[in-house]
C-alpha positions as CSV (number, residue, x, y, z in Angstrom):
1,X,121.6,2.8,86.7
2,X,118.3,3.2,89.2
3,X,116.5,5.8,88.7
4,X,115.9,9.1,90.7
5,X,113.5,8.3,93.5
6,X,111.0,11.1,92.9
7,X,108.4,10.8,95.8
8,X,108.4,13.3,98.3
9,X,109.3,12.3,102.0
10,X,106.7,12.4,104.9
11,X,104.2,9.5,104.2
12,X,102.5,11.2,100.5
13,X,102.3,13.6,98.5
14,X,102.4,17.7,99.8
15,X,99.7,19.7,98.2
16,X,102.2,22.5,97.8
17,X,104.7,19.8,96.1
18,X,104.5,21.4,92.4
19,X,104.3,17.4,91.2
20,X,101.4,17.0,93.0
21,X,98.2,16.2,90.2
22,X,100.7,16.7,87.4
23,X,102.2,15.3,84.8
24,X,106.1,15.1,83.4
25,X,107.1,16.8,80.9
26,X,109.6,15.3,78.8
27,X,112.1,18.1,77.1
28,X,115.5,15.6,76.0
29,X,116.6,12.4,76.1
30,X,120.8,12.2,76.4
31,X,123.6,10.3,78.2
32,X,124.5,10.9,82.0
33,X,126.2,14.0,82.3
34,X,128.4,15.5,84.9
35,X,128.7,19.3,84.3
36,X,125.1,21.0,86.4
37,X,123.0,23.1,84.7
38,X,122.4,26.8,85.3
39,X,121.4,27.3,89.1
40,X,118.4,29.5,88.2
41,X,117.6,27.7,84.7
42,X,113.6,26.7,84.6
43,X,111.2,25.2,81.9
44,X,108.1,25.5,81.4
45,X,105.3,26.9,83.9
46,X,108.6,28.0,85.3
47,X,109.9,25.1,87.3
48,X,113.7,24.1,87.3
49,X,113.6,20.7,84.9
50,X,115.4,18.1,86.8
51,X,117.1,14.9,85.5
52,X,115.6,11.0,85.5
53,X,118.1,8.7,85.1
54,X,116.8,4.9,84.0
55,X,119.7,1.9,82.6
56,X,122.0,4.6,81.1
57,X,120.2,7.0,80.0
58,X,118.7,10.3,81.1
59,X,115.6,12.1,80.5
60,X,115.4,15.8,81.1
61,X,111.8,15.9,82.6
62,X,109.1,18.8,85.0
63,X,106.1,18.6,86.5
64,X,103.2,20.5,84.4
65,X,99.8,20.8,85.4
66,X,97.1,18.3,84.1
67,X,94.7,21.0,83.3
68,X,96.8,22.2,80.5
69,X,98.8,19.4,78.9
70,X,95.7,16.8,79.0
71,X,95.0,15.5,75.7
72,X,91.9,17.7,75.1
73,X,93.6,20.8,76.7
74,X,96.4,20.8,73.9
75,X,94.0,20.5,71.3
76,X,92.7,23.8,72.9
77,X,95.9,25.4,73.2
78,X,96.7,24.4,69.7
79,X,94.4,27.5,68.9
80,X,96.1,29.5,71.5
81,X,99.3,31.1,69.8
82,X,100.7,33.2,72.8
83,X,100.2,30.1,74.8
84,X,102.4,28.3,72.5
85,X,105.0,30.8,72.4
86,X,105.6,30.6,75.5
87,X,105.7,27.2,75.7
88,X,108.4,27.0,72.9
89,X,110.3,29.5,74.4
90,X,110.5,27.7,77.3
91,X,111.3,24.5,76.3
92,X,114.0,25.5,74.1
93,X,115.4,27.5,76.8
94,X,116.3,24.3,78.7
95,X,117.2,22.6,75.3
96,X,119.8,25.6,74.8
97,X,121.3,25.3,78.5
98,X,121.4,21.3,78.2
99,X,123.2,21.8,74.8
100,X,125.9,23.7,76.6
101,X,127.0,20.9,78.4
102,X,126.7,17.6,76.8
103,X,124.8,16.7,73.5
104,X,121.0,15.7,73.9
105,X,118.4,14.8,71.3
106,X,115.3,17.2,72.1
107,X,112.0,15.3,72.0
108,X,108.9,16.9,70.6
109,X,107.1,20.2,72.1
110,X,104.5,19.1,75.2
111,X,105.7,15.2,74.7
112,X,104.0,14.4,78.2
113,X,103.9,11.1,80.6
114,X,101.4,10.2,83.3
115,X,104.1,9.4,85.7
116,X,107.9,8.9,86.0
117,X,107.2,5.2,85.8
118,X,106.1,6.3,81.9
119,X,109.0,7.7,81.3
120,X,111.2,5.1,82.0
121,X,108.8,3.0,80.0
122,X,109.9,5.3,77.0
123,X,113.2,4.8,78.1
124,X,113.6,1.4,78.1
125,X,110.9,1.3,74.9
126,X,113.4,3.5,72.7
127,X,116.7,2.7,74.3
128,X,118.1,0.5,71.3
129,X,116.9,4.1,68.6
130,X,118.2,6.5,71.9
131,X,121.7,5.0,72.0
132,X,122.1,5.2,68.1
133,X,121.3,8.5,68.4
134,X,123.6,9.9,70.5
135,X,126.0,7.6,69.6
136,X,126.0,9.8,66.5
137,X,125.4,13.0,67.7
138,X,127.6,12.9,70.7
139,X,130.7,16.0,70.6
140,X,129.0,17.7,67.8
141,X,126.6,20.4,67.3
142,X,124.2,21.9,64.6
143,X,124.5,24.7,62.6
144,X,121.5,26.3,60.3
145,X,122.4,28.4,57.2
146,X,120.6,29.6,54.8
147,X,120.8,31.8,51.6
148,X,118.1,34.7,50.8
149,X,118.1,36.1,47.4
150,X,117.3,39.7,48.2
151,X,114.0,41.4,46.4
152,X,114.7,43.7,44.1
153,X,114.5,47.5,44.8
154,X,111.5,49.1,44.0
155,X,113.4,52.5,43.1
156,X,113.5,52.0,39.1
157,X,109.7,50.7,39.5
158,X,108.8,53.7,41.1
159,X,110.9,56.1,39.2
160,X,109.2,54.7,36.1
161,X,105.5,55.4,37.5
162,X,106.5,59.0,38.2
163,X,108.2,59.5,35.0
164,X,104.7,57.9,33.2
165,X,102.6,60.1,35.5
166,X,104.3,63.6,34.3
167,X,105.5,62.8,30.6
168,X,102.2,62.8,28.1
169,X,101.1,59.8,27.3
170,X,101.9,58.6,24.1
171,X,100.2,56.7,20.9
172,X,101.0,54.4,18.3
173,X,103.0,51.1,18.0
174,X,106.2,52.6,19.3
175,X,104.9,52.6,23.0
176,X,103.4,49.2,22.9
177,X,107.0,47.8,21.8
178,X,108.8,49.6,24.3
179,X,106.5,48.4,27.2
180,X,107.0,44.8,26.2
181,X,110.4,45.2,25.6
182,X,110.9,46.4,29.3
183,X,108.9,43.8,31.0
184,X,111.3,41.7,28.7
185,X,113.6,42.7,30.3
186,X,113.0,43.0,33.3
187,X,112.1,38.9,33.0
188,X,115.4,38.3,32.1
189,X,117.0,39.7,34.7
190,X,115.2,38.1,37.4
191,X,115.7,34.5,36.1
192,X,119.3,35.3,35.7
193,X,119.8,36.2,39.2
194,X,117.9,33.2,40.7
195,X,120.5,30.7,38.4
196,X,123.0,32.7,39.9
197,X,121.7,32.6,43.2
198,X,120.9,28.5,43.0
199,X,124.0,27.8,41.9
200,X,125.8,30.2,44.5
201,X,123.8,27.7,46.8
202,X,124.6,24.7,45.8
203,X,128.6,25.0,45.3
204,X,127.8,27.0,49.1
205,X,126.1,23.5,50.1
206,X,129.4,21.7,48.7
207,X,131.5,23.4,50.8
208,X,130.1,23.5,53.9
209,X,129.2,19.9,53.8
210,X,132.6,18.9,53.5
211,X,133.6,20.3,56.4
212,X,130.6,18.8,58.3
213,X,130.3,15.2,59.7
214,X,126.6,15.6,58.1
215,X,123.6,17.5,56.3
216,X,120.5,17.7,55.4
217,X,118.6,20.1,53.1
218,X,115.2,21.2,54.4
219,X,112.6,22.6,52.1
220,X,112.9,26.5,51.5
221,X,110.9,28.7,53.6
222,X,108.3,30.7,52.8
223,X,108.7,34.3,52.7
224,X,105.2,35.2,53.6
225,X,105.1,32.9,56.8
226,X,108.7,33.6,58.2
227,X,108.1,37.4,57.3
228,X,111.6,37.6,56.3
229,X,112.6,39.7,53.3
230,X,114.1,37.9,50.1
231,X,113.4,34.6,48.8
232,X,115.0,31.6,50.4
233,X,117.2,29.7,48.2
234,X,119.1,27.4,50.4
235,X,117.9,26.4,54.0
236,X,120.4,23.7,54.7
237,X,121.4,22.2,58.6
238,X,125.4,20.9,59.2
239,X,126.4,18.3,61.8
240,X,129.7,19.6,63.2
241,X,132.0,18.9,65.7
242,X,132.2,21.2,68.6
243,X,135.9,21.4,68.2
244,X,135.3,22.5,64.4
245,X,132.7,25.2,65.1
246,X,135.1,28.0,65.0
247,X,136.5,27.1,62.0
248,X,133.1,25.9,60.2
249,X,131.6,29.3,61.4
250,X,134.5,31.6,60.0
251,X,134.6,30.0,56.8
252,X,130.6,31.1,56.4
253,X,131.7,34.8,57.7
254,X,134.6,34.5,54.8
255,X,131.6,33.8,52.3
256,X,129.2,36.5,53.5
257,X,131.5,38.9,53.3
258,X,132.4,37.6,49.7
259,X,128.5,38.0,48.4
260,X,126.5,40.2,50.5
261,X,126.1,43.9,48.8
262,X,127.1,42.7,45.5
263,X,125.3,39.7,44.0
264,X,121.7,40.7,46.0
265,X,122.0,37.5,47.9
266,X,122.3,37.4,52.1
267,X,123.5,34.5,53.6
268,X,122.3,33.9,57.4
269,X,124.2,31.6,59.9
270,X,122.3,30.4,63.0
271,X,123.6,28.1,66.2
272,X,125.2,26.0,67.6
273,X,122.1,24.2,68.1
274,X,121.5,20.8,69.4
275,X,121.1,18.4,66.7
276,X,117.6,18.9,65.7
277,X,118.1,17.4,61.9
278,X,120.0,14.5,62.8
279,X,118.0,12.8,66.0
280,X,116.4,10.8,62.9
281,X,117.1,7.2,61.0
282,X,118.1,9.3,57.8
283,X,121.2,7.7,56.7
284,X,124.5,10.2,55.4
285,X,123.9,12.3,52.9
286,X,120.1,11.9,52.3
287,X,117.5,14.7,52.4
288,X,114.6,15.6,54.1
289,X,111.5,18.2,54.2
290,X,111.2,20.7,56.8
291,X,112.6,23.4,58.7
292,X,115.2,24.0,61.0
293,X,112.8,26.5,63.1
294,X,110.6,23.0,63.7
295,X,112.7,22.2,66.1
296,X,111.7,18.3,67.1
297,X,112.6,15.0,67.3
């Protein structure tokens, strides 16, 4: 298939022509797709993506200014977090829209050509890996869940410290023992609810992946970074088919509604996504470190 003539008519470039000094911006590689995107759907710096089509495949590409996605300006904006938000906000934006209506593999935040002519170059480089890909990928969806083991009120702690700060304090070996004895204790307690919680997990992990075409375990978050509450004991990713979603999705609501309140554990369900974990060579079954918020290719 020829590719989509993209220069401007009337003998050169416009200087109002938002391609004009820029370079493309590469958001997904996927197959040629009927179905048109959102009318008022844009990417980043706000322009509507459009689609560059090259031997049977298409690239999901915009125009964004050189003085921001040089090489030396993204080292810049690398520092520049609000800058980056945006930018990730944006480019999933169009990743979400194109994953309404076929099945693309996303390529990596600010992946960026000189030209259309490099595009197609990365085209036809990694058409043989591009095919596999979405040979695999194609009718199916991802879907992120994960398992928290909640942290464990603070009430008793606190009740303790007031009881300790109006009872008199006492002497002699008795105290001593019953200190230890409580810190005892408490040790137990919290070892036996992360066996509880990690085997929860993985029979959870069982399930799920038999009614997945895939999976793939990614390395447990860290509290502290992802600011959410509880300590992450499963952050898995499922390949399913679209046609399976509802089905996949209401047996993880049947399991939350099992666990949650009772066992301290909170089980989260995110998607459909496009297939972030699987636009790899990982073979079936296999694991790999990460994170399902590092959304790349």
């Amino acid at each position: 298939m020829n590719a989509v003539n993209d220069e401007p008519h009337g003998g050169g470039p416009r200087h109002d022509d938002p391609r004009h000094d820029s370079l493309r911006y590469v958001y997904a590689v996927c197959r040629p797709f009927g179905a048109p995107l959102a009318a008022d759907l844009t990417g980043v710096g706000g322009v509507p993506p459009r689609r560059l089509e090259h031997q049977g495949l298409v690239a999901l590409v915009g125009p964004v200014p050189e003085r921001d996605f040089s090489e030396q300006a993204l080292r810049a904006h690398l520092e520049d977090l609000d800058w980056l938000s945006d930018t990730a906000r944006a480019h999933q934006r169009v990743i979400d829209a194109l994953t309404s209506v076929t099945c693309p593999l996303p390529l990596r935040l600010a992946t960026v050509f000189r030209d259309d002519s490099g595009v197609r170059a990365m085209l036809e480089d990694g058409a043989e890996r591009f095919h596999r890909v979405l040979e695999r990928i194609d009718g199916r969806v991802e879907w992120g869940v994960k398992v928290y083991l909640q942290p464990q009120s603070e009430e008793p702690a606190a009740a303790s410290r007031a009881s300790a700060a109006t009872t008199p304090r006492q002497s002699g070996p008795g105290s001593g023992r019953d200190y230890l004895r409580r810190r005892r204790s408490q040790r137990t307690a919290q070892e036996e609810g992360w066996q509880r919680a990690e085997t929860f997990a993985r029979g959870l992990h069982e399930t799920l992946s038999g009614h997945a075409d895939d999976s793939r375990l990614h390395a447990p978050q860290n509290s502290e970074l992802s600011r959410t509450p509880g300590r992450n004991v499963l952050n898995a990713a499922y390949l399913v088919n679209r046609a399976d979603s509802e089905e996949f999705v209401e047996l993880v609501d049947r399991t939350k509604d099992q666990e949650e309140g009772t066992s301290g554990l909170r089980v989260e369900l995110t998607g459909p996504w496009a297939a972030y974990s699987f636009t790899g060579d990982e073979s079936n079954g296999h694991e790999r470190t990460g994170d399902d918020e590092d959304r790349s290719a």
